[in-house]
C-alpha positions as a printed NumPy array, in Angstrom:
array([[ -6.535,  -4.353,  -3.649],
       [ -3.725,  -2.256,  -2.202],
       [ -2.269,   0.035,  -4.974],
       [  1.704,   0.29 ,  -5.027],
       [  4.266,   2.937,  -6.292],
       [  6.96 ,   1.985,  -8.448],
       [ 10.527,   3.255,  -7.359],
       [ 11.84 ,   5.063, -10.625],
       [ 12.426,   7.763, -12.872],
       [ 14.643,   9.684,  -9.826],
       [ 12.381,   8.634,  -7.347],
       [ 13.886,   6.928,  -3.989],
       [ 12.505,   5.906,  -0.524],
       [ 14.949,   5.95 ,   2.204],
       [ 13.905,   3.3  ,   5.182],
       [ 14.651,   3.814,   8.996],
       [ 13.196,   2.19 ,  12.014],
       [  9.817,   3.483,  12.964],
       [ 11.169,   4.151,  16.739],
       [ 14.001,   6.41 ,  14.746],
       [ 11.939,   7.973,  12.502],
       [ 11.267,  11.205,  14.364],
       [ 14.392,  13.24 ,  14.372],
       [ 14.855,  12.673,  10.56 ],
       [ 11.416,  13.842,   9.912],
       [ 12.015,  16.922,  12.506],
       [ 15.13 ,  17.528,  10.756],
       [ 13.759,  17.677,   7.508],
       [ 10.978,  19.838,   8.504],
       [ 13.494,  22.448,  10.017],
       [ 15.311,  22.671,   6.733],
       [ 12.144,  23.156,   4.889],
       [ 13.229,  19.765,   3.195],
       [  9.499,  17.735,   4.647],
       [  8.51 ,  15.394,   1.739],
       [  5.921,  12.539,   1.845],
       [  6.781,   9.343,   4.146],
       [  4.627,   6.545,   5.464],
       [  4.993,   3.891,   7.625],
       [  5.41 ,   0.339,   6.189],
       [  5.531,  -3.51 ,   7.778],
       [  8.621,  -4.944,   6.347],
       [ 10.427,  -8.291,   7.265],
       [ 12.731,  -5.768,   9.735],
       [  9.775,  -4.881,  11.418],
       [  8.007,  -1.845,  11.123],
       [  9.672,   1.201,   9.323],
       [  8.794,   4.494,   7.595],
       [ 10.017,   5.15 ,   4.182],
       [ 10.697,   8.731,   3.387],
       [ 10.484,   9.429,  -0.725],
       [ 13.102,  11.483,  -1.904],
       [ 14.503,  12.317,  -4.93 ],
       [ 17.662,  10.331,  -6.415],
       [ 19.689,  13.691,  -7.194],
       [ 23.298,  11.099,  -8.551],
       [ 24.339,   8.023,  -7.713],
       [ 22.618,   6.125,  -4.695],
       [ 25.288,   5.464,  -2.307],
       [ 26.511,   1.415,  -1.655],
       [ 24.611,  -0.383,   1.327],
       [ 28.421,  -1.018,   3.051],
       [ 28.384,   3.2  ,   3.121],
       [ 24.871,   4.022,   4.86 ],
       [ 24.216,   3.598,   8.727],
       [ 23.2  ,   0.02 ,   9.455],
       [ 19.369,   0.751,  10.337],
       [ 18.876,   2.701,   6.652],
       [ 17.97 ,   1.052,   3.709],
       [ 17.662,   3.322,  -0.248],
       [ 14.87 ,   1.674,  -2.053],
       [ 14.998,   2.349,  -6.065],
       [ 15.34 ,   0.976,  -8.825],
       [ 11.971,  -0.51 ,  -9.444],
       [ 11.062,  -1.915,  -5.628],
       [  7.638,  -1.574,  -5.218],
       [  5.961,   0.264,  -1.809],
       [  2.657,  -0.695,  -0.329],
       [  0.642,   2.805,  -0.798],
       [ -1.624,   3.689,   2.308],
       [ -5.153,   3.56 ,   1.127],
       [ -8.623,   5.933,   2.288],
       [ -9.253,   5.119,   6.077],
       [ -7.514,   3.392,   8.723],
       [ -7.493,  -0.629,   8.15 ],
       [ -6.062,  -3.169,  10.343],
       [ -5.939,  -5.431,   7.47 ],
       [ -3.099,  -2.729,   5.6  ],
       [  0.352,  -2.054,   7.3  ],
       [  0.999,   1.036,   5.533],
       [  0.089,   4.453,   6.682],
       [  1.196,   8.209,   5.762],
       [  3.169,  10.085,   8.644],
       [  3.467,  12.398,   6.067],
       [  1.1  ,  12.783,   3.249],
       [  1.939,  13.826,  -0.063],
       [  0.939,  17.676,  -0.925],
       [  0.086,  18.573,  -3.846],
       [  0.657,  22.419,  -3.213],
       [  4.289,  21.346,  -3.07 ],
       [  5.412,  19.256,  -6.08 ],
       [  9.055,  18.34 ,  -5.302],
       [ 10.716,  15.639,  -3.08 ],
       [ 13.431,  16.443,  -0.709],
       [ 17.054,  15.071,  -2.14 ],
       [ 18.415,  11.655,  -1.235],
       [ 21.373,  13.596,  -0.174],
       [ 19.153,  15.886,   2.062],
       [ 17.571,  12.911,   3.551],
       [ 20.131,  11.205,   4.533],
       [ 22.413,  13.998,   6.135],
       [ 19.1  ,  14.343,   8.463],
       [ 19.863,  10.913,   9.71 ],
       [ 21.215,  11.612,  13.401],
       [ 25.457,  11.135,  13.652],
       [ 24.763,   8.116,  16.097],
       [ 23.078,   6.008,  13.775],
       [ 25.82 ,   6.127,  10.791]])
């Protein structure tokens, strides 16, 4: 059984394509702002979801580029799980680490989203 995580209590994932997903993370790492994100099957094909912190209001879906996506609010994300299984769809890109026990902002997460994609 694949365990889940339960978007609340200030805690956000922010969705781009998988193909996209490299800048942001680079970004994020440059600022010092890396947080956990894994990659996920979802009905838009394959993405990676970057948890962040909800640090105010989550901005409309009219207001974010059209490949992003803010999951909160009680969605639930397919955790990755031990080893490698074809049979799961989820996978960390980054894992979480528990030397550093803070998510990047919502607001730092999505101003490392490149200018062409908003």
């Amino acid at each position: 059984m694949q365990p889940f995580l339960s978007l609340e209590n200030g805690i956000c994932a922010v969705t781009v394509p998988k193909l996209s997903a490299a800048p942001v993370l680079a970004r994020l790492a440059a600022i010092g702002c890396e947080g956990p994100a894994m990659t996920m099957a979802t009905q838009r094909g394959q993405r990676v979801a970057v948890l962040a912190e909800t640090d105010g209001l989550i901005p409309p879906r009219a207001a974010l580029p059209k490949d992003v996506e803010v999951l909160a609010w009680g969605a639930l994300l397919p955790l990755p799980i031990g080893s490698r299984r074809t049979d799961i769809a989820t996978e960390w890109v980054a894992a979480p680490n528990p030397q550093q026990r803070w998510l990047p902002s919502l607001d730092a997460v999505l101003a490392a989203i490149p200018a062409r994609e908003r």
